[in-house]
Structure formats: C-alpha cells, structure tokens
N, C-alpha and C positions, 0 to 999 in steps of 0.2 A: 630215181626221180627222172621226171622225162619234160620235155617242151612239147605238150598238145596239141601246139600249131602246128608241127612239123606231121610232114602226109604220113611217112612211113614208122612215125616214132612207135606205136599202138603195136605192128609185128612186128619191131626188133624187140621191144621190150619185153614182149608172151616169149620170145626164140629165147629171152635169155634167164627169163624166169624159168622155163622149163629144163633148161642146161643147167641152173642154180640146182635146182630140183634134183634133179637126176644124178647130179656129184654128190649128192647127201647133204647138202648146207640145204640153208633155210632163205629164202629171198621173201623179204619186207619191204612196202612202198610204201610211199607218202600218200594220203587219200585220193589226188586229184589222178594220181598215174594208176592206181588201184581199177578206177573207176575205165579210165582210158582203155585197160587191155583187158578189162571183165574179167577179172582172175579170182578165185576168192585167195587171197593171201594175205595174211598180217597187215593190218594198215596201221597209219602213223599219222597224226595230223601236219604237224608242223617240219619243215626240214632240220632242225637243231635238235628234235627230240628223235627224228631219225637216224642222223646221227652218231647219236649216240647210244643206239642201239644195236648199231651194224659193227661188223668188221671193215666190210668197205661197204665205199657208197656212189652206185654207179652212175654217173649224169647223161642222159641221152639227148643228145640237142646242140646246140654251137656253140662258140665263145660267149654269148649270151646268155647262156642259160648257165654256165659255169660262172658266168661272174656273182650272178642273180644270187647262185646259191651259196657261189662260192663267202660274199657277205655274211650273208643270212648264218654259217655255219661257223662261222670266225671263231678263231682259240680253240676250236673242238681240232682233238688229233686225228678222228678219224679219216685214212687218207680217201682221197677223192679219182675216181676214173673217169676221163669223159670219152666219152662215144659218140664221135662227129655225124651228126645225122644231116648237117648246113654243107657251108661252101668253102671259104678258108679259115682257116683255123688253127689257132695257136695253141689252145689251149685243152680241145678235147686230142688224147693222145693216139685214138683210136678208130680207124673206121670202123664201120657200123658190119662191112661187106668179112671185116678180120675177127668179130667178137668171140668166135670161139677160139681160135688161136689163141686171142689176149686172156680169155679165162683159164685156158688151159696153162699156161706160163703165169698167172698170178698163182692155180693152186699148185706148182712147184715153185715156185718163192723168188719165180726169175724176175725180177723189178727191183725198183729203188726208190725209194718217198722222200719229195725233194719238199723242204720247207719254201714256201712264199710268203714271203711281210705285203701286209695290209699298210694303205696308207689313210690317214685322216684328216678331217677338216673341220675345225673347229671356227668359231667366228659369230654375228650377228648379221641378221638379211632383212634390212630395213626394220630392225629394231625386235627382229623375232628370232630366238637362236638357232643358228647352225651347226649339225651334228653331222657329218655324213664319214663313211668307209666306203674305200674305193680298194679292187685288188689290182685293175689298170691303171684309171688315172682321175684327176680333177681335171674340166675343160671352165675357164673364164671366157666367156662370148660374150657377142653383140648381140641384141635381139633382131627383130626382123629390118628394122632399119639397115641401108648398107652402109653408114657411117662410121668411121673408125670407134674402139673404144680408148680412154686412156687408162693405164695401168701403173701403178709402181709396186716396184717386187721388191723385197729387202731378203737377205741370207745370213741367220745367227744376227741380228737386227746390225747389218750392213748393207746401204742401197747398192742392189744390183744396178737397174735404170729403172725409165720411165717409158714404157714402151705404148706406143701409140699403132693398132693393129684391130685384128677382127678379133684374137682373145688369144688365149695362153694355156696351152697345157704342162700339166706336170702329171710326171709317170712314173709310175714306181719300175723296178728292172721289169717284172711282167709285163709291163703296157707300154713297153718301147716300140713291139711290134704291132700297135693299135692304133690310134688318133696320132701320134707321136709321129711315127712310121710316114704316113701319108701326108703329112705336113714339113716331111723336111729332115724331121730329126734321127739323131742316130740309132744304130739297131745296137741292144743291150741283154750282154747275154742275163737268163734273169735270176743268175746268182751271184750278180755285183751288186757290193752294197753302195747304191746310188740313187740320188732323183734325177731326171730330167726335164729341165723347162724351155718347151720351144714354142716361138710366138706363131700364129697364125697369122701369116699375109703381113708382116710388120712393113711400116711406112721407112723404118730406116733397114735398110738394105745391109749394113753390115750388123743388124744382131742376128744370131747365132741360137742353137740351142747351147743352153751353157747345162754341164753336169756339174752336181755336188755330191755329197756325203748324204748317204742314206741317215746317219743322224743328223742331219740339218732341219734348222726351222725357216721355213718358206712363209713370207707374211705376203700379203696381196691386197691392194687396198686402189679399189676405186675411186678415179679422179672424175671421169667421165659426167656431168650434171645433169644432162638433159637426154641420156640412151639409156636404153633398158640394156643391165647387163646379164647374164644367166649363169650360175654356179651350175654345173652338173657332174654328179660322183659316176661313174663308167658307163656314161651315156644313155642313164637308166633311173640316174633321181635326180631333182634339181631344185630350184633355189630361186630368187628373183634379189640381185645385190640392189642397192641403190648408193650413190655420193656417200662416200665416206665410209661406205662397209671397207671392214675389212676380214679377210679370211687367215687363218694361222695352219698351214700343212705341214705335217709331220709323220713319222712312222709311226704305226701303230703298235701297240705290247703282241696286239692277235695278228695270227697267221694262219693259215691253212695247208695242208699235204695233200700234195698232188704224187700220185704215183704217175711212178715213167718203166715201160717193159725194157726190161735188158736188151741191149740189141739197136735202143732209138736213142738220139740223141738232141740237143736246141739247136744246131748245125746244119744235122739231115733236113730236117722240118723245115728252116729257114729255105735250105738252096729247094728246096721242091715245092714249096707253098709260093714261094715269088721267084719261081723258074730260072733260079741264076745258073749258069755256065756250073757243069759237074753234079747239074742236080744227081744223076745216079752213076757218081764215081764208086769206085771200091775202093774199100780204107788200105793204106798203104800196109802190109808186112812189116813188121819189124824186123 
C-alpha cells in the first residue's frame, strides 16, 4: 500500500513489485496503489482484506500513512513494513533508497515483529457517540480561538487536576516520539507498558507530563462553556467535544506487528532522527 501524494511513491513501488516478482512470491496491492504504478497485479479493495491475504504488508509513505493503515488493519497479525518515502519518521523502518537490502534480509528471516497496543476512546461529542483508535495518540484542543481550554483529567476514576491550557495529549508508548515529543514530553521507549499525558502550553507552569499504567483508564471531561474544543485520534480523525463531554481513554484488546530488520534498533533511530550527540557511534564490544 502506498501514499499517492508522495512524488516518488509510483517507482518505488513498480522497483519493488518487480523485486517481489523476481524472488518468486506473489506481490498484491490495494486498488488505489494498483492503479498508481499501472501494474497488472492482484488487487484488493480494502486494506483489512489485504491484509489478510499477504504474508507481509509493505506501506510506502511516512508516519502518516502508517498510522492511517496502521488503524484501519487493527487485530490483524499480519506484520507491517514501512518504507519512509517523507521526512522524519519513526515509524516507517526503512528507507525507500535501502529496499532491496530490507527485502533481501526479510527473505532470510533476519527481523523481528514487535507487537504495538492500540489505544482507544470511547465517550459522547455533543450528545453523538465517540468511537475513535489511535496507534500514537488522542490530542484535546482548543479550536481556532486563542483562548485557553479547561480540562479535568481523572486516572482509574482518581482526579488527576484540572488543567487550564491549549489541550492535552495522551499517547500510547509509540506516539511518545509524535505530538508528545514536541510539546515537552518524554521520549518512551515503545515497549513500555504506559500512557502519557502532557498538556500543551498549560497556564500552570509546574504541571508536567505525568505517566501511568498502560492499563489505566484516562477520563477527560470538559469544563470549558463557551470554546470549541477538538477530540482528534492521531491527527487524522476528530470530533467536536462540547461542556460536559466527556471522553474515557484506554488500551485497546487490538494491536498491530510492526516488523524491525536485525541490525536496527528504537535507539538508533531516536539519536539520528533528532541529531543527538552519537548519532553514528558504534555499539560497544562486549
């Protein structure tokens, strides 16, 4: 599956159908990426029934297109590769420049498929239900107004505070290095079982992101009466709260497999995606 936007997606995606080919497997796409690289090969309509048809399923596009499908694919085992064709990126494992490298080390079995929990949100948005999966995170905003919003957050139904701010995110371990990340909060490796909720721009100066238990129930219930507030699930579906909604975040039963190549690590990626000191150290000898 590929992101159509992207200039170059069209010939990486023929380079790698044809490298599919040529190993003797079978490469199947989803109609729209079918259409994209003019190929005649097996199409699929929908990504869930894709799927579940494939052995793996390769995503060509950024953190974006991986979240998109990453949803849309939830509970299905089959694991997922992304192939960074954007700019930074956490989530696709692979440049677009390395793909045959990466296929050649998936068909000698050099990887490892790391489970990621889905988080969810359940609740009512001015009296109409809310259902939303997120694989990074829920954001609580202000609408175009630059007026603060109010919030109160509860944990296992114990008030956290009452936080008076531009909004609030919570992020599952994957979306630590997302909206989280740029707003202040901590970087989380994303095999801890945790949430994160850090305010944006908050008026009181010593709140914090605070972690909890990835089984935690996060309640979020707007005070704010007269601002528009905005629910949105990984910066890609949303919601319109109003007084007295409130929203109930928790972890999801679904998840998704992401494959990672032998050799990479959440580490590497970190120090070379945000340029810290060692980005290309060499791992120490034992």
């Amino acid at each position: 599956m590929a992101n159509p936007e992207k200039s170059d997606a069209a010939a990486v995606v023929a380079r790698a159908a044809a490298r599919i080919q040529a190993a003797g497997c079978q490469p199947i796409a989803d109609e729209a990426t079918a259409r994209l690289v003019r190929m005649k090969i097996t199409q699929l309509p929908q990504p869930a029934s894709l799927a579940r048809a494939v052995d793996l399923l390769l995503v060509f596009g950024g953190d974006g297109t991986m979240l998109r499908i990453g949803r849309e694919v939830a509970g299905l085992r089959t694991p997922i590769l992304g192939i960074n064709l954007g700019g930074l990126g956490f989530l696709t494992a692979v440049s677009s420049s390395k793909l045959n490298e990466a296929l050649e080390k998936v068909w000698a079995g050099e990887f490892q498929l790391e489970p990621r929990p889905l988080i969810q949100a359940t609740g009512l948005a001015q009296g109409q239900p809310l259902n939303h999966l997120a694989l990074n995170d829920f954001v609580i905003s202000r609408g175009a107004t630059s007026r603060m919003i109010e919030l109160q957050v509860s944990v296992d139904q114990q008030v956290l505070t009452q936080y008076r701010c531009d909004g609030l995110i919570v992020s599952s371990p994957t979306g630590s290095t997302a909206y989280g990340l740029a707003a202040g909060g901590a970087v989380v490796c994303p095999t801890a079982e945790v949430l994160t909720l850090t305010p944006i721009c908050p008026h009181t100066l010593s709140n914090r992101s605070v972690v909890v238990s990835l089984r935690s129930q996060i309640q979020v219930t707007v005070i704010s009466r007269k601002l528009d507030t905005i629910f949105t699930a990984d910066g890609q579906s949303q919601s319109i709260l109003g007084a007295g909604d409130s929203v109930i975040i928790k972890r999801s039963p679904r998840s998704v497999q992401l494959l990672h190549l032998n050799g990479t690590s959440f580490f590497e990626t970190l120090r070379q995606k945000l340029n810290w000191s060692g980005s290309h150290v060499l791992p120490i000898q034992p």
